[in-house]
PLY file of the C-alpha trace (Angstrom):
ply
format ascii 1.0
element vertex 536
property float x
property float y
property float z
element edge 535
property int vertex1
property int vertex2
end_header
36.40 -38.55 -17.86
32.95 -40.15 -17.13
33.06 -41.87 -13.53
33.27 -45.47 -13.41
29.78 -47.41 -12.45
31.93 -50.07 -10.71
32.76 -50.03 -7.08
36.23 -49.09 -6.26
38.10 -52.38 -5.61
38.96 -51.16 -1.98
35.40 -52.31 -1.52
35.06 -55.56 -3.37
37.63 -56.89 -1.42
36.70 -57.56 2.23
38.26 -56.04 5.22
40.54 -58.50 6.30
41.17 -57.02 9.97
37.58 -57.38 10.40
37.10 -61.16 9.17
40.53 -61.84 11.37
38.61 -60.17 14.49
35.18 -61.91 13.35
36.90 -65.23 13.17
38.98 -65.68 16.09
36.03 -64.08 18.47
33.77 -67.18 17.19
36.33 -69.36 17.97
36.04 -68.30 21.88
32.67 -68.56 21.44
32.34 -71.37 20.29
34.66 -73.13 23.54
32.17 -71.63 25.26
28.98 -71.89 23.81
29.68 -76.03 23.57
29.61 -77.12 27.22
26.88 -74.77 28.35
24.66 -75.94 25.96
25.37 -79.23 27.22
24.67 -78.87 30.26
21.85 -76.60 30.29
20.23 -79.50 28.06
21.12 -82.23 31.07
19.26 -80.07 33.51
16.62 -79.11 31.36
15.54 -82.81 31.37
15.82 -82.58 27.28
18.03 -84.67 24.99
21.38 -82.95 25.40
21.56 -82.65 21.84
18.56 -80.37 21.74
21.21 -77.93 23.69
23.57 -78.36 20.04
20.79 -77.65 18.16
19.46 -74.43 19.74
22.82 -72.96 20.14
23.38 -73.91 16.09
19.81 -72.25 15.01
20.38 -69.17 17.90
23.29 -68.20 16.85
22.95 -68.37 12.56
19.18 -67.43 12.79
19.35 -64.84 14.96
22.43 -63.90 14.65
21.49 -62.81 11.14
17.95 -61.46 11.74
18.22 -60.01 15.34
18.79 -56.24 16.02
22.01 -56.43 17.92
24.85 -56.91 15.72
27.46 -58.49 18.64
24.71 -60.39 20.56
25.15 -63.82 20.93
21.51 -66.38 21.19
21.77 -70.24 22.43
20.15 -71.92 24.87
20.23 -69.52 28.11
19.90 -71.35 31.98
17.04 -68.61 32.52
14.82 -71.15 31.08
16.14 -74.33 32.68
13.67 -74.11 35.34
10.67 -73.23 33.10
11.72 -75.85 30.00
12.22 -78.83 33.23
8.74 -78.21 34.19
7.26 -78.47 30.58
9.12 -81.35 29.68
8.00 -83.15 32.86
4.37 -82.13 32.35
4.01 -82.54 29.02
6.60 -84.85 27.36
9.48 -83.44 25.21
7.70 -83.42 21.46
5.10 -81.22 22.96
7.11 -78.69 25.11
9.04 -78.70 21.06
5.83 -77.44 20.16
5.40 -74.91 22.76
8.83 -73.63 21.87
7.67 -73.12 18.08
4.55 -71.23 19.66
6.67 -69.12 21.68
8.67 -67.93 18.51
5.98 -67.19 16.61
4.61 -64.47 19.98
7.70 -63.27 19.77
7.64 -62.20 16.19
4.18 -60.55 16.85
5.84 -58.52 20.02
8.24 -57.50 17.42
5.83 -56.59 14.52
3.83 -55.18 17.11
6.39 -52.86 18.47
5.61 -53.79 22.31
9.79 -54.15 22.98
9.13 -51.22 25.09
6.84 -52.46 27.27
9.08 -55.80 27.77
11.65 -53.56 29.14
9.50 -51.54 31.70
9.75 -54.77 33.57
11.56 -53.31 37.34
15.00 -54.52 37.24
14.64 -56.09 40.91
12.05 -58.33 39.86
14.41 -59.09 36.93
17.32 -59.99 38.46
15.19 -61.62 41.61
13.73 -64.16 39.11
17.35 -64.42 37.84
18.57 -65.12 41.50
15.61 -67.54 41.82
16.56 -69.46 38.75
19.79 -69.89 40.01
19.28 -71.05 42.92
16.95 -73.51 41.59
19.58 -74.72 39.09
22.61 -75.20 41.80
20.64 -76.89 44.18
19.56 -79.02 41.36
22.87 -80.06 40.33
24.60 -80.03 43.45
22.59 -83.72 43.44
24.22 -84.60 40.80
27.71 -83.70 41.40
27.25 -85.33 44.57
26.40 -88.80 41.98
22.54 -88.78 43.08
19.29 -87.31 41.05
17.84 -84.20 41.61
14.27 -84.13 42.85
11.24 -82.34 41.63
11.06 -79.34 43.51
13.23 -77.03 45.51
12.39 -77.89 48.64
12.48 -81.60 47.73
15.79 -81.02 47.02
16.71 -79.26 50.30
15.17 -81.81 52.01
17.17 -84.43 50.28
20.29 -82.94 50.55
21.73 -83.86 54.16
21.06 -87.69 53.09
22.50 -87.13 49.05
25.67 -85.91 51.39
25.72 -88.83 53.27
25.89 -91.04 51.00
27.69 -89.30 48.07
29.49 -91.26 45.39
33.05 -90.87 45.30
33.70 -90.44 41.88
31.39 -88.55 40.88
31.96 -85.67 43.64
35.91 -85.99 42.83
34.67 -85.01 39.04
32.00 -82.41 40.29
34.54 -80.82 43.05
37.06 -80.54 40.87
35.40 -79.08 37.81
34.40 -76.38 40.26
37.19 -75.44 41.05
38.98 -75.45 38.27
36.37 -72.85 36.44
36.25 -70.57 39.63
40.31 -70.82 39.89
41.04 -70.30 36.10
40.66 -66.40 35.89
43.24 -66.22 38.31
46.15 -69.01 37.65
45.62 -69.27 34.31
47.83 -66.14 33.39
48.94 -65.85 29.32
46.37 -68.87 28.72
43.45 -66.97 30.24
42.11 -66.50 26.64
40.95 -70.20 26.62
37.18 -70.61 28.35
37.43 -72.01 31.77
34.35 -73.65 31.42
36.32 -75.44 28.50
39.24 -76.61 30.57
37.00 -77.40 33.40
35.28 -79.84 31.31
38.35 -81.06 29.24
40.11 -81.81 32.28
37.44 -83.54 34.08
37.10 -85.49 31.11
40.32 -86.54 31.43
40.40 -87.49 35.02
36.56 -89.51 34.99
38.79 -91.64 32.72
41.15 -92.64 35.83
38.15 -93.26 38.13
35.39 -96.13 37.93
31.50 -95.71 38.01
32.01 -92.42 36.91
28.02 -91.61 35.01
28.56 -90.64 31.27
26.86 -88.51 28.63
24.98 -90.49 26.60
23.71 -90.32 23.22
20.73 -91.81 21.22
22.84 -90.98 18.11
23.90 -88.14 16.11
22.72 -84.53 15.27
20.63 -85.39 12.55
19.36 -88.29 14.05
18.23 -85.76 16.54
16.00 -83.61 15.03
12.65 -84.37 15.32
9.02 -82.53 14.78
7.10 -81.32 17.86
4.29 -83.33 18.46
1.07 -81.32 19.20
-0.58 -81.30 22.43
-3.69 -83.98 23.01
-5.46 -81.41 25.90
-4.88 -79.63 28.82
-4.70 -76.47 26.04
-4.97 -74.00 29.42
-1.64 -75.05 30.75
-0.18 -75.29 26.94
-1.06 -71.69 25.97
0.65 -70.60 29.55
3.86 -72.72 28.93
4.00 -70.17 25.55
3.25 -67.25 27.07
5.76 -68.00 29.83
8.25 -68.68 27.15
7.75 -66.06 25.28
7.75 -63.43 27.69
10.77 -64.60 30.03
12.58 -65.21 26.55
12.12 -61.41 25.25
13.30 -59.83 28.34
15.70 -61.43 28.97
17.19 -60.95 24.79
16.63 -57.60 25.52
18.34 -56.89 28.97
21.12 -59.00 27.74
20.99 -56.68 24.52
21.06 -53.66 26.57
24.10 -54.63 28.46
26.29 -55.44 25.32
25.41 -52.09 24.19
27.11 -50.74 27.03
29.66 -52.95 26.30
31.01 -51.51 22.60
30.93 -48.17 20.75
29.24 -49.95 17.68
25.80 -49.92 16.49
22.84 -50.24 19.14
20.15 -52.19 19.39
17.29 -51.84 17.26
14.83 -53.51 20.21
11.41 -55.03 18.13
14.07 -56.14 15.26
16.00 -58.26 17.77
12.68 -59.78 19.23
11.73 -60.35 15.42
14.95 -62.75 15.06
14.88 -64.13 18.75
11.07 -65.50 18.08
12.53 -66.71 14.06
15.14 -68.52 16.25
13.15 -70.09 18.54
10.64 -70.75 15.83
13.06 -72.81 14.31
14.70 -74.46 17.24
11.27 -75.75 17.92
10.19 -77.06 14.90
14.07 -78.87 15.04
13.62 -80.50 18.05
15.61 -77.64 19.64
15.35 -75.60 23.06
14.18 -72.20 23.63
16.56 -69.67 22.30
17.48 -66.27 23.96
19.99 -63.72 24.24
23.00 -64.89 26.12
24.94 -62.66 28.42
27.68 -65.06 28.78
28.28 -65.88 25.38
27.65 -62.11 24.53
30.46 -60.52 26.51
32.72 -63.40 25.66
31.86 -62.24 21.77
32.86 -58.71 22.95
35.75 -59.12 25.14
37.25 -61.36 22.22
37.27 -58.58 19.70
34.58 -59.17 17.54
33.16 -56.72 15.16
30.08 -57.59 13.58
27.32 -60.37 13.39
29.51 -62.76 11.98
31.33 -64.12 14.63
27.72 -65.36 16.34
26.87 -67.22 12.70
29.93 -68.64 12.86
30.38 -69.85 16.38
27.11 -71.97 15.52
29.04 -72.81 12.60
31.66 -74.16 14.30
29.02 -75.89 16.90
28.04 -77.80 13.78
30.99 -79.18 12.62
31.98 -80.38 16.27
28.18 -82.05 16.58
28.70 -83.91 13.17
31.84 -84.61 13.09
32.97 -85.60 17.14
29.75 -86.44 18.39
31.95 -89.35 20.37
33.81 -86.59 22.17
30.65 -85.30 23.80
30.12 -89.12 25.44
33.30 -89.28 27.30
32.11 -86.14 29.38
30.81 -87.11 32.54
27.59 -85.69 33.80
29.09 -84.69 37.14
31.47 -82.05 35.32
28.72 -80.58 33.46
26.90 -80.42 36.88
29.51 -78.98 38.09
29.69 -76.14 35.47
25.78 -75.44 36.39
26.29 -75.11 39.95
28.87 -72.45 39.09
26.84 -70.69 36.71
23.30 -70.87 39.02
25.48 -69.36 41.68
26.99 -66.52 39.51
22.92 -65.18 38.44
23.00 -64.46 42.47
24.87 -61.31 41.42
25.81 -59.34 45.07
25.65 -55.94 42.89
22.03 -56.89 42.22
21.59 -56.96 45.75
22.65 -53.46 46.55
21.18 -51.84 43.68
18.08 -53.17 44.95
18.51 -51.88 48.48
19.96 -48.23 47.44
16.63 -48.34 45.13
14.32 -49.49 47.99
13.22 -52.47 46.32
14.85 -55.23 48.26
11.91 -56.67 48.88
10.92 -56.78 45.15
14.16 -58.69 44.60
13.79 -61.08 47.65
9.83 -61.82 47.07
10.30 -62.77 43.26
13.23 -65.17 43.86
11.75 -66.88 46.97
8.56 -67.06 45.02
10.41 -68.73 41.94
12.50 -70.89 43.97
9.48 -72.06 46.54
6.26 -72.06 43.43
7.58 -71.68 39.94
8.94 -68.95 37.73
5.65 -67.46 36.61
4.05 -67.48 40.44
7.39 -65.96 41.28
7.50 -63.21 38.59
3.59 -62.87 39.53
4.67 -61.65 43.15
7.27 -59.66 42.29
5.13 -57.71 39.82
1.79 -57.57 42.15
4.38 -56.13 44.84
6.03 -53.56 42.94
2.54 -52.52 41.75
1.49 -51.90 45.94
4.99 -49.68 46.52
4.08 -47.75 43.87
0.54 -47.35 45.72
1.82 -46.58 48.45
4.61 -44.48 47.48
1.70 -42.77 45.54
-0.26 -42.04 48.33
2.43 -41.46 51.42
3.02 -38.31 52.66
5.64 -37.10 54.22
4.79 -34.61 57.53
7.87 -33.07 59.20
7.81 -30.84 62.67
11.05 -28.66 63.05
11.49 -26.13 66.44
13.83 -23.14 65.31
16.34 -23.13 67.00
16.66 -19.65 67.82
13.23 -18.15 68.85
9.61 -19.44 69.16
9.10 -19.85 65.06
7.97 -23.60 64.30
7.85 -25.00 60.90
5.68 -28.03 59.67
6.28 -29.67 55.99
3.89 -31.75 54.36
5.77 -33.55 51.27
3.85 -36.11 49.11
0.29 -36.77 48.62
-1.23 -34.67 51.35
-4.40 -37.30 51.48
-6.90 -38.04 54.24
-4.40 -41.21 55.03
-1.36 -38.21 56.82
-4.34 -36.60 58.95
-3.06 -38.82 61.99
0.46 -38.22 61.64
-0.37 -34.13 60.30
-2.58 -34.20 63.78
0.70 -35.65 65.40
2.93 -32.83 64.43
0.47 -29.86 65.11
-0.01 -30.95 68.35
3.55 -30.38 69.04
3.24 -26.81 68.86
2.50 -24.98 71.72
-0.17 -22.27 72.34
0.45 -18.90 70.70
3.45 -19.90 69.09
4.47 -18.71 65.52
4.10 -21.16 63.19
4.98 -21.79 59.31
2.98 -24.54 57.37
5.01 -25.22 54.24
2.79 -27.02 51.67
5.20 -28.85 49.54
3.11 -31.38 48.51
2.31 -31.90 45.25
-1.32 -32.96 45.66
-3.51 -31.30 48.77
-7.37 -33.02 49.26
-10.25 -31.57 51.40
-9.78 -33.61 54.47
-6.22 -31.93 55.12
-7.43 -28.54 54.13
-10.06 -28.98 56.33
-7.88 -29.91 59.19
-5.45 -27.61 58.41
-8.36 -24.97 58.55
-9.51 -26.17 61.81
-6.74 -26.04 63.66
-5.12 -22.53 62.16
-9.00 -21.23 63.87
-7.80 -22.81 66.99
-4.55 -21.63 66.78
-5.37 -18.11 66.32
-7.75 -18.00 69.34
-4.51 -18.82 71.05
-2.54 -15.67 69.64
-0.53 -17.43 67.15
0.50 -16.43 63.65
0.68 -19.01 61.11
2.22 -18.69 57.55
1.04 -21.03 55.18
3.73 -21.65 52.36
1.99 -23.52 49.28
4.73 -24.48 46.86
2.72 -26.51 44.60
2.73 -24.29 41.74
6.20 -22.98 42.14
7.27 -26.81 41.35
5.02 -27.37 38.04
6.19 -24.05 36.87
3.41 -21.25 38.51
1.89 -19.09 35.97
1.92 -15.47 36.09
-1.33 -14.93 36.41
-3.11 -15.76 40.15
-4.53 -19.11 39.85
-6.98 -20.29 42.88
-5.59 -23.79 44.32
-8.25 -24.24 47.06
-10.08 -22.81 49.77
-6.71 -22.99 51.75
-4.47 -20.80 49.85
-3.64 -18.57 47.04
-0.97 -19.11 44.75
0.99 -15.59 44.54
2.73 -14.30 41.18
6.34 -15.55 42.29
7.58 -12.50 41.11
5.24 -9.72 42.19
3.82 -11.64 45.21
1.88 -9.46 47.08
0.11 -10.00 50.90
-3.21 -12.04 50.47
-5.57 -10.32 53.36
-7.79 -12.76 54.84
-10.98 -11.71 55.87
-11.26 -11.53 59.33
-14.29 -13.62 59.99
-12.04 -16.51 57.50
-10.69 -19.65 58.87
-7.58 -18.26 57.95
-7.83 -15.03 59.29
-3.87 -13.86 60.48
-2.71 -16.38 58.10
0.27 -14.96 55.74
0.83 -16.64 52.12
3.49 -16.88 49.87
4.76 -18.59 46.96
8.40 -18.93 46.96
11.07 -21.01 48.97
12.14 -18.39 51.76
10.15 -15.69 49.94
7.46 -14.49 52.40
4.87 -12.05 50.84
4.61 -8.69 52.94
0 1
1 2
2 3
3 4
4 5
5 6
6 7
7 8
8 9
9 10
10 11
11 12
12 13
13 14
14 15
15 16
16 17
17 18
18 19
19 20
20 21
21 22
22 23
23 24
24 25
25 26
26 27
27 28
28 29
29 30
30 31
31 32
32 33
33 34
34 35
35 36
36 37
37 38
38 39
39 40
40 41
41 42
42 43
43 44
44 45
45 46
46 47
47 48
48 49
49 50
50 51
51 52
52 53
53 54
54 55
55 56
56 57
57 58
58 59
59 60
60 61
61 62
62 63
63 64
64 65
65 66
66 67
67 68
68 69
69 70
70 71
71 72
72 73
73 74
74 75
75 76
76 77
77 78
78 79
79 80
80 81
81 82
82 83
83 84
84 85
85 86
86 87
87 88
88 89
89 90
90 91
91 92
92 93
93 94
94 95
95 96
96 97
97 98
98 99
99 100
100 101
101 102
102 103
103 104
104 105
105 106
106 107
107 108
108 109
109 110
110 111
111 112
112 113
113 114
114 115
115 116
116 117
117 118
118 119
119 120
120 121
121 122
122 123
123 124
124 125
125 126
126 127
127 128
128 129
129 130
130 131
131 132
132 133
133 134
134 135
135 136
136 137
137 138
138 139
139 140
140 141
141 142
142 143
143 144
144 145
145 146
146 147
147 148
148 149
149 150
150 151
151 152
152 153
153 154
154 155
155 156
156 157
157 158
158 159
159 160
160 161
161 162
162 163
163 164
164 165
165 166
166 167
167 168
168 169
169 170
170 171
171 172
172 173
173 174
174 175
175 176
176 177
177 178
178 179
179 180
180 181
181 182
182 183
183 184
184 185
185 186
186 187
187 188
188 189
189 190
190 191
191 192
192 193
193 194
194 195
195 196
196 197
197 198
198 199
199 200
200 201
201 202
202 203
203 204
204 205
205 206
206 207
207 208
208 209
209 210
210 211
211 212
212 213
213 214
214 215
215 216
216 217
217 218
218 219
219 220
220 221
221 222
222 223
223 224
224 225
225 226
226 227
227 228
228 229
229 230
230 231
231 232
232 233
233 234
234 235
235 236
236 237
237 238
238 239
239 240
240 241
241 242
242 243
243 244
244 245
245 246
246 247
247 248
248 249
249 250
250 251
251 252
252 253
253 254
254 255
255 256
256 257
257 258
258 259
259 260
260 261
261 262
262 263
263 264
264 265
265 266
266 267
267 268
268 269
269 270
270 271
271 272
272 273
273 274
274 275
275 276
276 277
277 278
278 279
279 280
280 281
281 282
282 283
283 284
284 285
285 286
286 287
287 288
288 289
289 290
290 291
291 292
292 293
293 294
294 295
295 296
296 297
297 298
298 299
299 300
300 301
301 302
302 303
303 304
304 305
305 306
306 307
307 308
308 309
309 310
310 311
311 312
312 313
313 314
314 315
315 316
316 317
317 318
318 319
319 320
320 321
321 322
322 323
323 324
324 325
325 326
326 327
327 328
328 329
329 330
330 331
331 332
332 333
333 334
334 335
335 336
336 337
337 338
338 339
339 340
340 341
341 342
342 343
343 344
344 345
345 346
346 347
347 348
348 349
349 350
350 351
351 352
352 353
353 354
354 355
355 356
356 357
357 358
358 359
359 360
360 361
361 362
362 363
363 364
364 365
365 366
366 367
367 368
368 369
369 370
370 371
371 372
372 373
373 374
374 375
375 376
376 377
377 378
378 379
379 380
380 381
381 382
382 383
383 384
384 385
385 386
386 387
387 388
388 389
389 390
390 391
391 392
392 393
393 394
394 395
395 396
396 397
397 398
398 399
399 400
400 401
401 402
402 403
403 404
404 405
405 406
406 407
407 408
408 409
409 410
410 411
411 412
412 413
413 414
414 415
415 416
416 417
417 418
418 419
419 420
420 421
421 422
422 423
423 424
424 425
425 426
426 427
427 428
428 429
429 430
430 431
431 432
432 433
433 434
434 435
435 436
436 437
437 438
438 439
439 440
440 441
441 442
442 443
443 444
444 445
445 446
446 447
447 448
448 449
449 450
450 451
451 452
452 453
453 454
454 455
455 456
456 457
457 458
458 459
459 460
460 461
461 462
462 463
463 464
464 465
465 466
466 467
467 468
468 469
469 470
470 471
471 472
472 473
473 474
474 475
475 476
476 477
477 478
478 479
479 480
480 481
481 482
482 483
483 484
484 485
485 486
486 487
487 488
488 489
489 490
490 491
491 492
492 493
493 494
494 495
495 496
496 497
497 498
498 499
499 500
500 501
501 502
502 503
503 504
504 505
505 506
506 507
507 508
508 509
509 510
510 511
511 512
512 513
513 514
514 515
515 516
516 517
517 518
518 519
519 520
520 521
521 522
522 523
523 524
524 525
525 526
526 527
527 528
528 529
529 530
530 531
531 532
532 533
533 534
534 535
């Protein structure tokens, strides 16, 4: 019997497990995804719709197009600090503009396959421009919930603070307190209902109580979603500052799609990330956005884990959590104007003080590169982001100089007989002369000594000094035994291979005694090649 050229019906029909997982993970996305974008929008200094309409066009756009299948894009706070500083330079319809720009380097990264290079970024200056932004954001908003403005700078706004405390508006700190609270305390008093968002009940029930208090500051609208989209407007000069606004966008948008990619991954057992793909959807999403009146659109981490932790299975539960998002903006647009700004201030504070991860911290110290962390998110939080990242990169570049160049010179007695050992690790370069000097001159007179070479780069100024001072040590009656272990590291070939006028490399296994002439440097001066393997 011929076989049939129709599908089997088991796959027409769709797996309904799936869509049930699919569906009920946007749905917790979406209670999510709604008051974020709001207030990310409020302290971006942009319409707060424009928050609606990124998180709409991130999550169908590139939710469909992106390279991570359970990664969820909307407006992200990683940008709040960046898109505040366009917006008061250049005017909303042209930072729109930049946005579109942005999306459009993006999708050249992507065709251009430079996701790689995006991610060689060091994860301390990463996370330090994460701390930095969120820093920036809570002191921002603490203004707010405490019913003032926030100023223009960071340190404006620490100097402003004692006085904003002073004279803080009732109200408005009552809504601000308590939405705090509520989204810190939710995890743990919530118990069976900890499947709703707290962010969601933090809001809802601040809502609810701004509506027993008076002089309580509102959301408010110019009118609805569609009434809210709107063409960017291009830029009249100043094309300099412009071009870095995209760049800046562009490139703090990327990395942070893809770290945010990279940590769903290790998240789920499904499908990884296909890297210059997902920068190919981010930039068509942020393309969009743009050209929609929109924010900047990246990979959210929040969002993203919420996706995960609520079960869902493939890329449809991002397209339709922005589904969802558009229904609510069309259809209750006169919910979002009962929420009052402080809760949504509130909700920033919380989530600027949650990117100041402490596990960031001790990675960063373990690694050695507390500093890197530190410079780049007192450098974003005292300049701007791009100064900030600027540091942070420009200092990790001078650790790896000097980690380069260091060499490590150690001086060990024995401690049974007169035997000393010295070990050079490193780059043996003219720079560890002093301190090689140092140790040497800790030997005495006539004692035996072992040099072990374990450096993986020796230049003429320490062979010379080495030299020197193995001639003046054997006019005192000592031995020394020179121990090169370059070779044995890289993998030593069998053959005898001259390293330099200091030492021979012996076939590690046939080494055999290298007899210095006796009018050498290095006359009574024993070589081998092997850890604890002395040639005879």
């Amino acid at each position: 019997m011929p076989e049939s050229p129709f599908p089997p019906r088991s796959r027409l029909l769709p797996d309904w497990t799936t869509v049930r997982a699919d569906v009920g993970a946007s749905l917790v996305v979406f209670l999510v995804a709604v008051p974020l974008s709001l207030g990310i929008a409020v302290a971006s200094g942009a319409p707060i719709l424009a928050g609606l309409i990124a998180a709409i066009v991130g999550g169908i756009v590139a939710g469909l197009l992106g390279g991570s299948p359970l990664q969820v894009s909307g407006p992200a706070a990683g940008l709040t600090v960046v898109v505040a500083e366009l917006v008061n330079r250049f005017g909303w319809g042209v930072t729109t503009a930049i946005v579109t720009a942005a999306g459009l380097v993006q999708i050249a990264f992507g065709l251009s396959r430079l996701a790689r290079f995006a991610q060689a970024i060091p994860p301390a200056v990463v996370h330090g421009m994460l701390a930095g932004i969120g820093g920036t954001i809570a002191l921002a908003q603490l203004h707010v919930v405490l019913g003032g403005q926030p100023q223009s700078s960071v340190l404006a706004n620490l100097r402003e603070l004692p006085s904003q405390m002073i004279g803080a508006h009732g109200p408005a700190v009552v809504v601000g307190v308590f939405t705090v609270l509520v989204v810190l305390g939710w995890p743990r008093l919530a118990g069976p209902l900890r499947v709703v968002p707290g962010p969601l009940v933090a809001v809802a029930l601040a809502t609810g109580l701004s509506l027993l208090l008076v002089g309580v500051p509102k959301v408010e609208l110019p009118g609805d979603l569609l009434s809210a989209i709107a063409l960017p407007i291009l830029p009249a000069g100043n094309w300099g500052g412009v071009i870095g606004g995209v760049l800046t966008v562009a490139l703090i948008a990327s990395v942070e799609s893809l770290l945010s990619a990279v940590a769903v991954d290790r998240m789920h057992s499904g499908p990884r990330t296909r890297a210059d793909r997902e920068l190919i959807g981010q930039g068509a999403a942020n393309t969009l956005s743009g050209l929609l009146g929109g924010l900047p659109v990246t990979g959210v981490i929040v969002r993203s884990s919420t996706n995960v932790r609520a079960g869902a299975r493939t890329r449809a539960a991002a397209v339709l959590h922005a589904v969802w998002i558009a229904v609510f903006a069309l259809a209750l647009v006169w919910v979002v104007q009962m929420i009052p700004l402080a809760a949504l201030a509130g909700l920033l504070v919380v989530v600027g003080v949650q990117l100041v991860k402490l596990t960031d911290i001790r990675t960063a110290r373990e690694h050695g590169e507390l500093p890197l962390y530190l410079v780049t998110a007192l450098g974003v939080m005292a300049l701007n982001l791009l100064e900030g990242v600027a540091l942070g990169l420009a200092l990790a570049a001078l650790m790896v100089l000097h980690r380069a160049v260091r060499a490590r010179v150690h001086h060990q007695s024995a401690e049974s007989g007169p035997e000393h050992r010295v070990t050079v690790e490193g780059a043996a370069t003219f720079l560890c002369v002093p301190t090689l000097s140092r140790a040497l001159a800790r030997i005495p007179a006539g004692a035996p000594t072992q040099v072990d070479l374990a450096a993986h780069y020796v230049d003429h100024a320490v062979q010379d000094h080495l030299q020197t001072w193995v001639r003046r040590h054997r006019d005192t009656g000592g031995i020394v035994v020179v121990t090169d272990r370059r070779a044995s590291a890289a993998g030593a070939p069998r053959r005898r291979k001259r390293v330099g006028p200091l030492v021979r490399v012996a076939e590690p296994r046939r080494a055999r005694a290298e007899r210095v002439p006796e009018d050498s440097a290095l006359a009574d001066t024993v070589v081998h090649s092997g850890p604890g393997r002395r040639t005879r």
